[in-house]
N, CA, C and O atoms as a Maestro MAE file, in Angstrom:
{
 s_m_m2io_version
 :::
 2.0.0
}

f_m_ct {
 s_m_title
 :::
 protein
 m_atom[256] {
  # First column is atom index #
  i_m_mmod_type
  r_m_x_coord
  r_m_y_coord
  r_m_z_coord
  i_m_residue_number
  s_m_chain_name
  s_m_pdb_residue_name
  s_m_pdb_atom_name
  i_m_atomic_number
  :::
  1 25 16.803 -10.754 -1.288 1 A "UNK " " N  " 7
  2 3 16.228 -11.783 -0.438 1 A "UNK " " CA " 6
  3 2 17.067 -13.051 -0.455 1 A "UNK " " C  " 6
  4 15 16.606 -14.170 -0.228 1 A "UNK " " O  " 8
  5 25 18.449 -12.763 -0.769 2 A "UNK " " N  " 7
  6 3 19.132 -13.779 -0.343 2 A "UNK " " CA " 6
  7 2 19.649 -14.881 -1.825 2 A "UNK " " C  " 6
  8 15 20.334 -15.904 -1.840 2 A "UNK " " O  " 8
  9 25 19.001 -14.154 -2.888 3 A "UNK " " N  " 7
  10 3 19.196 -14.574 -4.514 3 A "UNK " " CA " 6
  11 2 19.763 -14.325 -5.425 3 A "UNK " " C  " 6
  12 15 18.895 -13.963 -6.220 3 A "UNK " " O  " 8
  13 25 21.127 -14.238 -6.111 4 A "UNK " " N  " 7
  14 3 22.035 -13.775 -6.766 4 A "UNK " " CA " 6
  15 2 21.364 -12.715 -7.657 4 A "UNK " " C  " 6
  16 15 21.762 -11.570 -7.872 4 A "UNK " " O  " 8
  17 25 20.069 -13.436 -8.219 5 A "UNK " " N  " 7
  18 3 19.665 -13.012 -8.603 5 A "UNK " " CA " 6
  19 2 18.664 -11.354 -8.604 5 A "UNK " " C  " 6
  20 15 18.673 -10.397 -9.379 5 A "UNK " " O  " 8
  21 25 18.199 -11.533 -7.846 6 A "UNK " " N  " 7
  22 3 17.547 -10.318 -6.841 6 A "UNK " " CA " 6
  23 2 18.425 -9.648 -6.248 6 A "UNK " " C  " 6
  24 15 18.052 -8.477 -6.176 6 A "UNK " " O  " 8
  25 25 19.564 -9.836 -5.714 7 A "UNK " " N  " 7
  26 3 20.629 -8.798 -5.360 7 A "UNK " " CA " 6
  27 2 21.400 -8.243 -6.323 7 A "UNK " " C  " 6
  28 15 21.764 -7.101 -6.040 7 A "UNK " " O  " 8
  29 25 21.809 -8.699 -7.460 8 A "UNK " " N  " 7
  30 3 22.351 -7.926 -8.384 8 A "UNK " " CA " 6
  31 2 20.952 -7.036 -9.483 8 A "UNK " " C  " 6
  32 15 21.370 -6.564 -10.540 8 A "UNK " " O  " 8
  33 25 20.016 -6.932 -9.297 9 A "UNK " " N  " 7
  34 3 18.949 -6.501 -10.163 9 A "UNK " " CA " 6
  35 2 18.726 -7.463 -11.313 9 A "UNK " " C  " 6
  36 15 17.798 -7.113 -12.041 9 A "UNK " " O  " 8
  37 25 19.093 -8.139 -11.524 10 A "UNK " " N  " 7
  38 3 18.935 -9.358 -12.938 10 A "UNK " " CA " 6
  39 2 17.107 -9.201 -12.992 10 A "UNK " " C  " 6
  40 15 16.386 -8.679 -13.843 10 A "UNK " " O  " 8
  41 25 16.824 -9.797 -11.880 11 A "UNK " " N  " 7
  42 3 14.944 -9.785 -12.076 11 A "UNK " " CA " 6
  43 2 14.862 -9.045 -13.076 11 A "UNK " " C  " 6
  44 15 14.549 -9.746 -14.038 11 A "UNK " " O  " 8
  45 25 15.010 -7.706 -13.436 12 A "UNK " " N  " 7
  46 3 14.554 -6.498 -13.797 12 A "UNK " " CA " 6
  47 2 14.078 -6.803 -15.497 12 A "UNK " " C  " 6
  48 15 13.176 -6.415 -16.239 12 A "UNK " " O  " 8
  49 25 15.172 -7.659 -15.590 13 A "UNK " " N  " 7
  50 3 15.384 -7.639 -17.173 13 A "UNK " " CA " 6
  51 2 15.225 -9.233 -17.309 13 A "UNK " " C  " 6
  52 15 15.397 -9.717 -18.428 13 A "UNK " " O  " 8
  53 25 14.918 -10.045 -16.270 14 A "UNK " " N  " 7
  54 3 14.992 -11.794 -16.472 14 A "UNK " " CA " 6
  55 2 13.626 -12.053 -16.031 14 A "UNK " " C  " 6
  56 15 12.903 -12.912 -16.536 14 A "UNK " " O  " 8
  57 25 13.395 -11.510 -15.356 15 A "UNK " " N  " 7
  58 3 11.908 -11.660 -14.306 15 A "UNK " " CA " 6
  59 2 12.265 -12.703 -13.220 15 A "UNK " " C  " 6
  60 15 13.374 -13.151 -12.930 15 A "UNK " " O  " 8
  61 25 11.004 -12.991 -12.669 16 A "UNK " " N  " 7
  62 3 11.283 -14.323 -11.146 16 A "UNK " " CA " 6
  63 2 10.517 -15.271 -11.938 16 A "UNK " " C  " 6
  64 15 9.850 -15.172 -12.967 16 A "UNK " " O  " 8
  65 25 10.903 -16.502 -10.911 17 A "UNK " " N  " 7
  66 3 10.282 -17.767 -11.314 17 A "UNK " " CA " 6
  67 2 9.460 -18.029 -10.418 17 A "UNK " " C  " 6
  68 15 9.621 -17.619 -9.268 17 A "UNK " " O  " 8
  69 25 8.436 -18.757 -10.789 18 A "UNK " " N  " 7
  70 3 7.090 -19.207 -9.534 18 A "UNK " " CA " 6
  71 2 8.136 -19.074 -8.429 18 A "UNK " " C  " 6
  72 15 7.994 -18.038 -7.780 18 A "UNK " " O  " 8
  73 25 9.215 -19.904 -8.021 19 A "UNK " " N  " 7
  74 3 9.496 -20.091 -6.499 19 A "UNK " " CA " 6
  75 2 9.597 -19.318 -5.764 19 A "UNK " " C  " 6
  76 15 9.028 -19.202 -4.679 19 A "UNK " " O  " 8
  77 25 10.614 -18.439 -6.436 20 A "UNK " " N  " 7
  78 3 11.213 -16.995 -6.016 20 A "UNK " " CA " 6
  79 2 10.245 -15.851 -5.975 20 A "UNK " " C  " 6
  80 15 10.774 -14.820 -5.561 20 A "UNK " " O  " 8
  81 25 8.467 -15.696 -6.411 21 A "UNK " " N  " 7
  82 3 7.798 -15.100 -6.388 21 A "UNK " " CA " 6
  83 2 7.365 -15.625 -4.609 21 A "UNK " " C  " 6
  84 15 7.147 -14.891 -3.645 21 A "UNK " " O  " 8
  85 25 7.359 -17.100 -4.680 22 A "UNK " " N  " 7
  86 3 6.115 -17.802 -3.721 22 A "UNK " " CA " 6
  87 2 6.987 -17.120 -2.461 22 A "UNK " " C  " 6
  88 15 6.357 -16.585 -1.548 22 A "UNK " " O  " 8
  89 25 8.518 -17.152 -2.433 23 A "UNK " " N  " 7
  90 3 9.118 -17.131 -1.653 23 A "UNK " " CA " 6
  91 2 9.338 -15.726 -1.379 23 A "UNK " " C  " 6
  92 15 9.742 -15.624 -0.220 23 A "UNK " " O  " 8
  93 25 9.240 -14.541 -1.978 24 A "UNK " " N  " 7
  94 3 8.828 -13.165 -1.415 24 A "UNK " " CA " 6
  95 2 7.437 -13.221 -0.987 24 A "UNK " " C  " 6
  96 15 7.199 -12.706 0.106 24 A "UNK " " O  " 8
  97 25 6.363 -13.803 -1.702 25 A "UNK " " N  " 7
  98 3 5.250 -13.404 -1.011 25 A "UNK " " CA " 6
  99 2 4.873 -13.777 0.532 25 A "UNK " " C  " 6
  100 15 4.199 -13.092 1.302 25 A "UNK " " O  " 8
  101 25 5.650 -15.383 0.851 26 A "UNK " " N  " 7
  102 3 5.823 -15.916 2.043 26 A "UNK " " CA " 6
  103 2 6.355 -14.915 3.122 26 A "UNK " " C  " 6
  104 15 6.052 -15.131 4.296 26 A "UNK " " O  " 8
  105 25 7.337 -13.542 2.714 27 A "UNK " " N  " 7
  106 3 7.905 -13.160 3.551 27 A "UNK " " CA " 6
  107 2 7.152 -12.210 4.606 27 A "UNK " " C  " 6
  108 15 7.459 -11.958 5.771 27 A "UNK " " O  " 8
  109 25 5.849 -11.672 3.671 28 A "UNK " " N  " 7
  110 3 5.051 -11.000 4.261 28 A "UNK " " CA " 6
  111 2 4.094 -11.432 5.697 28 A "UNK " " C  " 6
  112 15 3.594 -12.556 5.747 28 A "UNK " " O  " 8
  113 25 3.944 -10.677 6.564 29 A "UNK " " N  " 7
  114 3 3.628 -11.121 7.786 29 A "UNK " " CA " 6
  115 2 2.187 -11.341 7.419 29 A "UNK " " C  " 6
  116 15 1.740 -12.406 7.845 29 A "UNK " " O  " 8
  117 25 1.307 -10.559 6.699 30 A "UNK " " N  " 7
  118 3 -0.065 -10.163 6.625 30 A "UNK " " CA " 6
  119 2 -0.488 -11.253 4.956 30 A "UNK " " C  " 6
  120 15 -0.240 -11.037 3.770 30 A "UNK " " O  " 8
  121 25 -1.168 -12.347 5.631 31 A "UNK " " N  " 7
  122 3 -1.360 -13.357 4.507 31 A "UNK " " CA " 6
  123 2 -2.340 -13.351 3.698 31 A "UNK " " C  " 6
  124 15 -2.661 -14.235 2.904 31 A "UNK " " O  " 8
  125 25 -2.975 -12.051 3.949 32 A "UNK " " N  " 7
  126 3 -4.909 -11.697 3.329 32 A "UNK " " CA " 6
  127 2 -4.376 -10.486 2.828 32 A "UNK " " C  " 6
  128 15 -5.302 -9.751 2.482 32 A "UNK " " O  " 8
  129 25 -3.176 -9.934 2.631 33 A "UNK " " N  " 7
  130 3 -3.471 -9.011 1.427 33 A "UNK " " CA " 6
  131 2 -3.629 -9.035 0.347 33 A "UNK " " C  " 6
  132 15 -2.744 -9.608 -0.288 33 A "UNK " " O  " 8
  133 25 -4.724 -8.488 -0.393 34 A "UNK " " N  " 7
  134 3 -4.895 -8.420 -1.338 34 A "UNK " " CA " 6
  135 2 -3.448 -8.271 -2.556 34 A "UNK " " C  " 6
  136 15 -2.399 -7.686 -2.286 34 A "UNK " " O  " 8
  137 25 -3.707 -8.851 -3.675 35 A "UNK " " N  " 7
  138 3 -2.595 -9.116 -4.439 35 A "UNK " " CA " 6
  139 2 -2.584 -8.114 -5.417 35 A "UNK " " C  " 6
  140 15 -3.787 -7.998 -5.653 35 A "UNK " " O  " 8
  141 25 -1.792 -7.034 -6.392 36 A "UNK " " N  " 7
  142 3 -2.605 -6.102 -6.985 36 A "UNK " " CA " 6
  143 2 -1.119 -6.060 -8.184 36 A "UNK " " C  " 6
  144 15 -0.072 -6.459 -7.674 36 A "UNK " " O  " 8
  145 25 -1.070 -5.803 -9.028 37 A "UNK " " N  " 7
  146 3 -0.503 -5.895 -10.310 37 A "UNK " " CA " 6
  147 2 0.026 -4.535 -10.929 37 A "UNK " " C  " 6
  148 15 -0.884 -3.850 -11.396 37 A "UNK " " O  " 8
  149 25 1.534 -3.894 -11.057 38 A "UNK " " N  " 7
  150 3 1.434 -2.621 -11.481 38 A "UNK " " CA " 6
  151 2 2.619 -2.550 -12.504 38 A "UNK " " C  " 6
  152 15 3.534 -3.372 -12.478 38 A "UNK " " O  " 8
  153 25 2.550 -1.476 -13.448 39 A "UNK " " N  " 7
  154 3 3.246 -2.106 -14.647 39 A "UNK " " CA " 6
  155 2 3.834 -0.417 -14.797 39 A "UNK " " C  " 6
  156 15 4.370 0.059 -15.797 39 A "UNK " " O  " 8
  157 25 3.628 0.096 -13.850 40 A "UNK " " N  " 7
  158 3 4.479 1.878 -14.023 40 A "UNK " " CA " 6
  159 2 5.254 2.146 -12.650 40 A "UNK " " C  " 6
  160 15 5.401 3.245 -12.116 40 A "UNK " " O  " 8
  161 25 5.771 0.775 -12.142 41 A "UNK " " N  " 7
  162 3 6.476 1.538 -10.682 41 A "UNK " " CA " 6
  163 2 5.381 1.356 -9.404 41 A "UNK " " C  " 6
  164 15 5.808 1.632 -8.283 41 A "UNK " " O  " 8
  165 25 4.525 1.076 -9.488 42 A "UNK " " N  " 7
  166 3 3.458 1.828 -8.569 42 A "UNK " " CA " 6
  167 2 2.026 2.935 -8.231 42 A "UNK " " C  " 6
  168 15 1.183 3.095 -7.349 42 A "UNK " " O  " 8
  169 25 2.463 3.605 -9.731 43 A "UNK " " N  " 7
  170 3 1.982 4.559 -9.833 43 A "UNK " " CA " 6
  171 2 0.232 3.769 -10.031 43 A "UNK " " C  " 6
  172 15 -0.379 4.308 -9.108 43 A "UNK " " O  " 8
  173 25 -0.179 3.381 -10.324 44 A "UNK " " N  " 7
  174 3 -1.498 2.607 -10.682 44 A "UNK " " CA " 6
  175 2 -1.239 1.040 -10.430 44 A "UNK " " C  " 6
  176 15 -0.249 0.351 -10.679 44 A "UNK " " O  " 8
  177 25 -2.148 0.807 -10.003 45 A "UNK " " N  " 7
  178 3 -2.555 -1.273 -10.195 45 A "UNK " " CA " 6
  179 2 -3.550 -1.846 -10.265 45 A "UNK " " C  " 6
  180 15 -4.446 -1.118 -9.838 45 A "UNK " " O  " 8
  181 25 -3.922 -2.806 -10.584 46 A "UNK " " N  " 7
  182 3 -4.798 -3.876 -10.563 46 A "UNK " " CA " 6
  183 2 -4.920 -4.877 -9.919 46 A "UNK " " C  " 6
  184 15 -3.849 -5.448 -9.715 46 A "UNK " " O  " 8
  185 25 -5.798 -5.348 -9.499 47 A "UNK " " N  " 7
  186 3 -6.619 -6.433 -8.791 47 A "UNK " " CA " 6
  187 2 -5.878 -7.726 -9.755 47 A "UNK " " C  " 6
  188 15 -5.817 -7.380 -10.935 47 A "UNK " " O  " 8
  189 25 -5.430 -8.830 -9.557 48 A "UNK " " N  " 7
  190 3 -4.886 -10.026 -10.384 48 A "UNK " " CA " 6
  191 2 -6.250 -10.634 -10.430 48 A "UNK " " C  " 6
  192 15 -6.748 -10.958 -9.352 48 A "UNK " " O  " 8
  193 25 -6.663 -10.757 -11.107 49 A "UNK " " N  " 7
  194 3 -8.328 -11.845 -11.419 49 A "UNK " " CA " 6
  195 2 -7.734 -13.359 -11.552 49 A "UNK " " C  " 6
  196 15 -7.926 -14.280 -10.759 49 A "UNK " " O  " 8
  197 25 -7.172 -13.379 -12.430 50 A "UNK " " N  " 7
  198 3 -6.455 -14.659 -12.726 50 A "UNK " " CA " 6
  199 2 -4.987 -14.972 -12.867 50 A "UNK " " C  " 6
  200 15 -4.263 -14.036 -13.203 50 A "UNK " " O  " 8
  201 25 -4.306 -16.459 -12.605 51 A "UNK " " N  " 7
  202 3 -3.269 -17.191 -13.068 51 A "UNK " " CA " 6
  203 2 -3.563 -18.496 -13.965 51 A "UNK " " C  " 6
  204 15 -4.330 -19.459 -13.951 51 A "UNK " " O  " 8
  205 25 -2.521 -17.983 -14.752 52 A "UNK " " N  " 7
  206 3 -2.747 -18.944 -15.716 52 A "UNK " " CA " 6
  207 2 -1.044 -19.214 -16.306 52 A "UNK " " C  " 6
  208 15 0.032 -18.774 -15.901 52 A "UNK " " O  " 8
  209 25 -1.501 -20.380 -17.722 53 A "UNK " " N  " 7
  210 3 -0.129 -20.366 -18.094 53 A "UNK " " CA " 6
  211 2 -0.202 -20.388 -19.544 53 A "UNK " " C  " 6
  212 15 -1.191 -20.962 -19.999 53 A "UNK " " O  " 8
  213 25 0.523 -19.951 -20.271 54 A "UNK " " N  " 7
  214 3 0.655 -19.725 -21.731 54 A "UNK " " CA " 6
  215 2 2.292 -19.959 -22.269 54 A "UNK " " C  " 6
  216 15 3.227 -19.426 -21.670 54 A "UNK " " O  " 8
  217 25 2.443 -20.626 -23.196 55 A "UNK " " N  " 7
  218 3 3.948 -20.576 -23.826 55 A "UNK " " CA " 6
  219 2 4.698 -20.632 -22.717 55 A "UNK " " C  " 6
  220 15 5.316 -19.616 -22.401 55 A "UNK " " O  " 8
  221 25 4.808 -21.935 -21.825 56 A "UNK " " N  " 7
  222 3 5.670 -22.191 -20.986 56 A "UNK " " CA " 6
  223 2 5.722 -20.864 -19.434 56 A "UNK " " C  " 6
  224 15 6.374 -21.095 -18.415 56 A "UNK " " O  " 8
  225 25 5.033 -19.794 -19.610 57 A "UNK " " N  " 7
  226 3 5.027 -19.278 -18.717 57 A "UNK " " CA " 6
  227 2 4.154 -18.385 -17.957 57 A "UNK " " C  " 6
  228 15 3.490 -17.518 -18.525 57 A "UNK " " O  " 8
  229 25 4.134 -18.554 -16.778 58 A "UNK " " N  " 7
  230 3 2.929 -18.471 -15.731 58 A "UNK " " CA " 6
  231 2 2.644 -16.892 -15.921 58 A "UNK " " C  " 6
  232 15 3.559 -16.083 -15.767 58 A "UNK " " O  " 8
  233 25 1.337 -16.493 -16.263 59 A "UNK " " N  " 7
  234 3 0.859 -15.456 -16.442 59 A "UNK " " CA " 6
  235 2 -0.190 -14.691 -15.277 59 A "UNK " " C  " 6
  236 15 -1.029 -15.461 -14.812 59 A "UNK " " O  " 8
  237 25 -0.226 -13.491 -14.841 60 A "UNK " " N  " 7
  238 3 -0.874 -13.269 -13.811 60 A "UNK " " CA " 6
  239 2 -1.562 -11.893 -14.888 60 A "UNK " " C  " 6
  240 15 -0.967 -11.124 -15.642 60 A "UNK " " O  " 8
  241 25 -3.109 -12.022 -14.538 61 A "UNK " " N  " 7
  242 3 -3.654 -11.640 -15.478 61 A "UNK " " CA " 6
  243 2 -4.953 -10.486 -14.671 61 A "UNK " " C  " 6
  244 15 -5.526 -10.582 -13.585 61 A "UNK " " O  " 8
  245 25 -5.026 -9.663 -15.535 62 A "UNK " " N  " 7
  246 3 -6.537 -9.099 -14.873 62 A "UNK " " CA " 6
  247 2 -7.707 -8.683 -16.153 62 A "UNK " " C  " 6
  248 15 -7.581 -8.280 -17.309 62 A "UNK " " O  " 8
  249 25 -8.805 -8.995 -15.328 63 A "UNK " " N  " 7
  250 3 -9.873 -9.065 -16.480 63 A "UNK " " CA " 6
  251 2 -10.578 -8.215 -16.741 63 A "UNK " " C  " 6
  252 15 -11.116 -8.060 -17.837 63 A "UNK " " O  " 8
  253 25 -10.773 -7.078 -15.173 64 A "UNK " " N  " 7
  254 3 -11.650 -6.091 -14.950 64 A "UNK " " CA " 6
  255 2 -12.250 -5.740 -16.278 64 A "UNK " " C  " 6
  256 15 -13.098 -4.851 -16.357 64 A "UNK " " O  " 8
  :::
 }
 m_bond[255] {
  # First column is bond index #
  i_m_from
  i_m_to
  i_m_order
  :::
  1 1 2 1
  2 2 3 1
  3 3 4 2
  4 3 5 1
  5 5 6 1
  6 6 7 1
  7 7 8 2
  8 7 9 1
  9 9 10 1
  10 10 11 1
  11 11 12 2
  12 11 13 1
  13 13 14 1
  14 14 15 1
  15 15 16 2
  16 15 17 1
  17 17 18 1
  18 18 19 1
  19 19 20 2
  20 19 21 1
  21 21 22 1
  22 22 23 1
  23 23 24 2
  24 23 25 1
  25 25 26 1
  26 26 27 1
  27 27 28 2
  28 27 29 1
  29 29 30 1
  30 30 31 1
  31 31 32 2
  32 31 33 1
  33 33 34 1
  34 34 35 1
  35 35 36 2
  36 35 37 1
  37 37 38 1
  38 38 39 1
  39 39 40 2
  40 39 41 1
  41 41 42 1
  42 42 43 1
  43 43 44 2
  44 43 45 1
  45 45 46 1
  46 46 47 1
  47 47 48 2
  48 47 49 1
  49 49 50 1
  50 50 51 1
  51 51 52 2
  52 51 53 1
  53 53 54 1
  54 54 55 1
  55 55 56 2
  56 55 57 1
  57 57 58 1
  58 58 59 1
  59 59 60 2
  60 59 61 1
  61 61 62 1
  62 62 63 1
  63 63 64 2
  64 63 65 1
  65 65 66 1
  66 66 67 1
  67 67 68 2
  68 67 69 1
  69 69 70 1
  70 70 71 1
  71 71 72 2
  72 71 73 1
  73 73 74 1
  74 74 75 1
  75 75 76 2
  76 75 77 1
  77 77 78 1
  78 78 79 1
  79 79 80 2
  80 79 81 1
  81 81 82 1
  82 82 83 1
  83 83 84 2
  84 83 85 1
  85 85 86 1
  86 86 87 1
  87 87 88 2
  88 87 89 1
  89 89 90 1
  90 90 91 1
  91 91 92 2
  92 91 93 1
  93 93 94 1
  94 94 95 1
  95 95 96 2
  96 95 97 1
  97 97 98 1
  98 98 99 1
  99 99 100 2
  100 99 101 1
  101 101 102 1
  102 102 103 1
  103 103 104 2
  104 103 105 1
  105 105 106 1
  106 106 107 1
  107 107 108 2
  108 107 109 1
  109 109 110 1
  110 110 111 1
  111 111 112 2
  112 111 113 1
  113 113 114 1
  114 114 115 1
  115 115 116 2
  116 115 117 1
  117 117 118 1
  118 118 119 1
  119 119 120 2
  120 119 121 1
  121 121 122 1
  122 122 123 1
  123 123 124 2
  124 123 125 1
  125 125 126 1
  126 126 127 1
  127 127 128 2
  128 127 129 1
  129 129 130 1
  130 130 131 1
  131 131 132 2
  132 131 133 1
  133 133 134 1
  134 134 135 1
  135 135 136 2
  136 135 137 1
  137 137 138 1
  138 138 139 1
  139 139 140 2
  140 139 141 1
  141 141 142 1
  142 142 143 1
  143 143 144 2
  144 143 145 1
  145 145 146 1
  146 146 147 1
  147 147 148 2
  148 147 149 1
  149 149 150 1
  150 150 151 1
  151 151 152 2
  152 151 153 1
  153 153 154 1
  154 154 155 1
  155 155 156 2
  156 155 157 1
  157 157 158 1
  158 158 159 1
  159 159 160 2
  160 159 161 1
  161 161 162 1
  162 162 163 1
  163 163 164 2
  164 163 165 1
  165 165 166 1
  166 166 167 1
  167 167 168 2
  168 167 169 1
  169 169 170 1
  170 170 171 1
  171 171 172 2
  172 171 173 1
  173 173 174 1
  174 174 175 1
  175 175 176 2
  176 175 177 1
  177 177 178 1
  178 178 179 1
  179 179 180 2
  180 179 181 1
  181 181 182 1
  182 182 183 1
  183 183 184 2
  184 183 185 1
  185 185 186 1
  186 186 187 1
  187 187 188 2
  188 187 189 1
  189 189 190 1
  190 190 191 1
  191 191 192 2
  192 191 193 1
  193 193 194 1
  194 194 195 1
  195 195 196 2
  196 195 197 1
  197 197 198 1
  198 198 199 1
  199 199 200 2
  200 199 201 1
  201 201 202 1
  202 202 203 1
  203 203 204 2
  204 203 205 1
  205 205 206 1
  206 206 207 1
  207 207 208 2
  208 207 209 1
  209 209 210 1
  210 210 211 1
  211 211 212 2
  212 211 213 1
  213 213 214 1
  214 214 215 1
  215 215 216 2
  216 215 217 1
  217 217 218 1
  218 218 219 1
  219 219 220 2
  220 219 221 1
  221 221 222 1
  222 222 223 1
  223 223 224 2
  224 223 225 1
  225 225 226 1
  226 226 227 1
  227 227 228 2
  228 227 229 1
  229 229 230 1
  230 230 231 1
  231 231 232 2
  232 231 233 1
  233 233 234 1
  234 234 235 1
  235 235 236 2
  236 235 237 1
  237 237 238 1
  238 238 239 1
  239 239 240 2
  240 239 241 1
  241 241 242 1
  242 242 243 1
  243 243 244 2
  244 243 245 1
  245 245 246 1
  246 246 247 1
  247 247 248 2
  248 247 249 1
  249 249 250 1
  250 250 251 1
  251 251 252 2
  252 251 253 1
  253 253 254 1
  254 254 255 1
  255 255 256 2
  :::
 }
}
């Protein structure tokens, strides 16, 4: 998306920063989708219940 970072895979192993999150989610045409959390690829996710922040960094959390 235009980020040294994101084009060479770095995310993978650095993660994104709020901006660079706000700024993929902006790209989406459809602004009411639901937001959903997956930690195997895809294979399963979750509903995000909450954001928050802990030890300097922004946590996206689910409570179900």
């Amino acid at each position: 998306m235009g980020n040294d970072a994101t084009e060479s895979g770095a995310w993978v192993s650095v993660g994104k920063t709020i901006k660079q999150l706000i700024a993929e989610l902006e790209s989406f045409e459809n602004k009411d989708l639901i937001v959903e959390l997956s930690v195997d690829g895809g294979g399963s996710s979750v509903p995000i219940s909450l954001v928050g922040k802990k030890d300097g960094k922004c946590i996206l959390m689910y409570t179900g």
